[in-house]
C-alpha positions, 0 to 999 in steps of 0.5 A, a space after each residue: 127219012 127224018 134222023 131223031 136229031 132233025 125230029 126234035 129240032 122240028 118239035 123245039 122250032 114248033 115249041 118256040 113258034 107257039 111260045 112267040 105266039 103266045 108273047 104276041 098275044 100277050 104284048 098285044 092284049 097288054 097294049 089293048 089294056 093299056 089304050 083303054 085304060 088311057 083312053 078312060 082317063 083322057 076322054 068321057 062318053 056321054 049321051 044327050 038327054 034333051 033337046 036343050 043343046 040342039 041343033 048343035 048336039 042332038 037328043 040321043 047323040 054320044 059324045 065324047 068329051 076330054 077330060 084333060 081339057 081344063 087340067 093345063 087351062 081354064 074353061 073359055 066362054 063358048 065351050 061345050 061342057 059335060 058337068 054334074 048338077 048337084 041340084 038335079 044329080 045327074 049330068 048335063 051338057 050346056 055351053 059356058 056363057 059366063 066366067 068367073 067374075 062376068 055380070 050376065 044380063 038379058 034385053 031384047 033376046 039378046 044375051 049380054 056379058 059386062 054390059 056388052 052384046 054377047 056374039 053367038 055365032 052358034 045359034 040358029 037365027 031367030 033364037 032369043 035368051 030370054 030372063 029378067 035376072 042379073 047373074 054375077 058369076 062367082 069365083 071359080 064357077 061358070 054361068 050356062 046356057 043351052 043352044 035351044 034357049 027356049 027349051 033348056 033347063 039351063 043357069 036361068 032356072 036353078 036354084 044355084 045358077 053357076 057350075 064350079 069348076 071342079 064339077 066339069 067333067 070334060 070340053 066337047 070334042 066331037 060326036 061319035 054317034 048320032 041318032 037320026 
């Protein structure tokens, strides 16, 4: 038989086992809290809308962007961008073609910055930039073009061609989900 002593010794050791349970719980809902808070202020979820960035990203895709990206650096020609368009209030995705200061012109379907070919290793074959304008790209903002050059509501067409820098939410990283 179990003497009174060991009897509250067994009820101390179990009070104490549900205690460490609940810190586990605790610590653990703490980090969980923590990651994604961090995750929130590191990265943006975004699904593509149009099929104007295809085929490297398509319509239905989640992708996620960083957010830190251009806090430490500027935007480079090439980069995928989420960013918000004041003209159309919402967001888009497009690809930097143009920098700050760049002269951005258009011949024979071929893209040209500062008077030289622009190399898109990223397009399909055959795709062709087409536009009869010349486009100097302000200080502090960036000229962009979708990979489907003819079907993206791109720089070409709006009213104010060029995306400040403060309105880039975030350089692509990866897909997480794609709808085929």
């Amino acid at each position: 038989m179990n003497t009174e002593e060991e009897i509250l010794e067994k009820e101390d050791n179990a009070k104490q086992s549900v205690k460490d349970d609940a810190k586990s719980i605790l610590k653990f809902a703490l980090w969980l809290i923590l990651f994604v808070v961090a995750f929130k202020l590191v990265f943006i979820q975004a699904r593509i809308m149009s099929g104007s960035m295809e085929p490297t990203l398509m319509t239905g895709d989640r992708a996620l962007f960083n957010r830190l990206a251009y806090t430490f650096g500027e935007p480079e020609r090439g980069d995928i961008i989420l960013f918000k368009s004041d003209e159309f209030g919402q967001n888009f995705t497009k690809r930097i073609i143009g920098l700050p200061g760049d002269v951005i012109t258009f011949s024979d379907g071929q893209v040209y910055v500062n008077s030289e070919v622009l190399s898109e290793t990223y397009l399909e074959e055959g795709v062709y930039s087409i536009s009869d304008k010349t486009f100097e790209v302000p200080e502090g903002s960036y000229f962009l073009l979708g990979d489907n050059r003819g079907n993206s509501n791109d720089s070409r067409f709006w009213t104010d061609p060029y995306i400040p820098k403060n309105k880039i939410y975030g350089r692509y990283l990866i897909t997480i989900w794609h709808k085929r």
